[in-house]
Structures are given as C-alpha cells and as structure tokens.
C-alpha positions as CSV (number, residue, x, y, z in Angstrom):
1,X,-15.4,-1.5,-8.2
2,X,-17.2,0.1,-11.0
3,X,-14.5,2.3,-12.4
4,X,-15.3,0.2,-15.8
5,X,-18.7,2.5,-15.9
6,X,-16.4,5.8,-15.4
7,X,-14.1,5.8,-17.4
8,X,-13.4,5.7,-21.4
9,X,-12.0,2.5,-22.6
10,X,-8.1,4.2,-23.6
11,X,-8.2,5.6,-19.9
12,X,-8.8,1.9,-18.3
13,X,-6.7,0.6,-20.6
14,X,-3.3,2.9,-19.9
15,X,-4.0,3.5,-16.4
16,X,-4.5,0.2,-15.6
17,X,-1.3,-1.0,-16.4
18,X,0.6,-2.7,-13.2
19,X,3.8,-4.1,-13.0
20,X,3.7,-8.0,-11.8
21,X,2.3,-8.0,-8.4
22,X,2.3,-10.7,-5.7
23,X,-0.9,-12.6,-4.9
24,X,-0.5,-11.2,-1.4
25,X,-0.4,-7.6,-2.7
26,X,-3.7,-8.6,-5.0
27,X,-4.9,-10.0,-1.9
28,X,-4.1,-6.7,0.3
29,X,-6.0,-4.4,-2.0
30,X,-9.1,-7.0,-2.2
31,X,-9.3,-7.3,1.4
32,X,-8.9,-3.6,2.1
33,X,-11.2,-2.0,-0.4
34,X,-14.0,-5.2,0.0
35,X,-16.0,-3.0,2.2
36,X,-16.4,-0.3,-1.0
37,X,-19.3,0.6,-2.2
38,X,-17.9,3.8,-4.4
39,X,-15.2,4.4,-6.0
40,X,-14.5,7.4,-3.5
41,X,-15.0,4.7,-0.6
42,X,-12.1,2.1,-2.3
43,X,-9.8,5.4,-2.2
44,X,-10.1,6.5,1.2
45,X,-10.4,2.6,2.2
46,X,-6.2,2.5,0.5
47,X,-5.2,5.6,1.8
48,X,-6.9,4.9,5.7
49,X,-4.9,1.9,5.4
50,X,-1.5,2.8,4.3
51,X,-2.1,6.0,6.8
52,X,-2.9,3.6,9.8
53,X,-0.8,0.0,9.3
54,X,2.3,2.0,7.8
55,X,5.2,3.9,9.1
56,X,6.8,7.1,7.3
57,X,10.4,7.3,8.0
58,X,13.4,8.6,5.6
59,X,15.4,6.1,7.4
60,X,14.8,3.1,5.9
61,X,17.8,0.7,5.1
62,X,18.6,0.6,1.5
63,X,17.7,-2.8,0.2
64,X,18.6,-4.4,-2.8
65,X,15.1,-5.9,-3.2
66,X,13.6,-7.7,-6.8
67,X,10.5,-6.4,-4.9
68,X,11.0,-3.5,-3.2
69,X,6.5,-2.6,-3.2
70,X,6.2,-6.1,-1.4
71,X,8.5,-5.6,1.3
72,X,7.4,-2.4,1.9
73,X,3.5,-3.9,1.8
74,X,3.7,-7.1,3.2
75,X,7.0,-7.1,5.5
76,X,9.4,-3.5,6.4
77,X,5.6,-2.0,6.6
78,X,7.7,1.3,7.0
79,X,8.9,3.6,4.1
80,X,8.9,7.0,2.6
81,X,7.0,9.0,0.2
82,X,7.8,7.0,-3.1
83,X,7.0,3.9,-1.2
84,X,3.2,5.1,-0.3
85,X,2.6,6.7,-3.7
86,X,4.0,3.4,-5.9
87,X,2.1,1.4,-3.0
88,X,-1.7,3.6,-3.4
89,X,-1.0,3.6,-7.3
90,X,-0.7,0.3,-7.4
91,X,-3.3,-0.9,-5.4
92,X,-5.9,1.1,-6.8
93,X,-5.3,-0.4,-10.1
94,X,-5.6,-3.6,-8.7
95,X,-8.7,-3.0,-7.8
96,X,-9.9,-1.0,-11.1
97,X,-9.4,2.0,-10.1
98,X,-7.2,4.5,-12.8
C-alpha cells in the first residue's frame, strides 16, 4: 500500500507495531487487500471480508488459546466484537496501514 507516503515516520513507526503473527494471517491480509489500489480500497477490502467470511456471536466457547487472533482468522471463523477489532487492527498493519 502506500501508507509510507501518508504518514509521518513516528506515526508508521508506533502504529505499525504487531504482535507475532502467523504466516497464514500475513498471508490472509496479502490475499485480501491484493486487489487495493488506495488505501481507502485496502480498508473496505478488511472490513468486506471479516463482514462476509465471519460470524458475530457472544457465544463463543472460551478457549485457552496461545493464539486466540488465529483461531478466530484462520479456524472458529466466529467471534465477538474484540475478536473483529484485534483481527482489522491487525491486518491493516500488516499491510501498512496505521
């Protein structure tokens, strides 16, 4: 993306912080926001994406996960709100985007 041409250096360089991610999870956000050709377009790519492959429910079993953003992403594929905001945050800083 071209968020390096948008924002000041400090911004990039505290809002691009991320956790350790999987490669699949690098891979999702790649995949999903490939088609971008604006930073708008990456966002709504994310968000189309978690609103149509994902499933909001407050009952999700409790699991005692060292990865809780990958099995949410990449296996349970259903969650509640702190699962899709951790899950856009993260993959729009995968992607560049602060």
């Amino acid at each position: 993306t071209t968020a390096a041409f948008l924002y000041p250096e400090f911004i990039l360089r505290h809002y691009l912080q991320i956790p350790g991610v999987s490669p699949q999870v690098i891979d999702l956000a790649r995949r999903v926001t490939q088609p971008a050709t604006s930073l708008a377009q990456a966002v709504n790519l994310i968000r189309t994406h978690l609103l149509t492959n994902y499933r909001y429910s407050l009952e999700v079993p409790s699991l005692q996960s060292a990865h809780p953003l990958e099995d949410f992403l990449l296996t349970r594929k259903t969650g509640y709100c702190e699962h899709y905001a951790t899950a856009m945050v993260i993959l729009l800083r995968t992607v560049g985007v602060p």
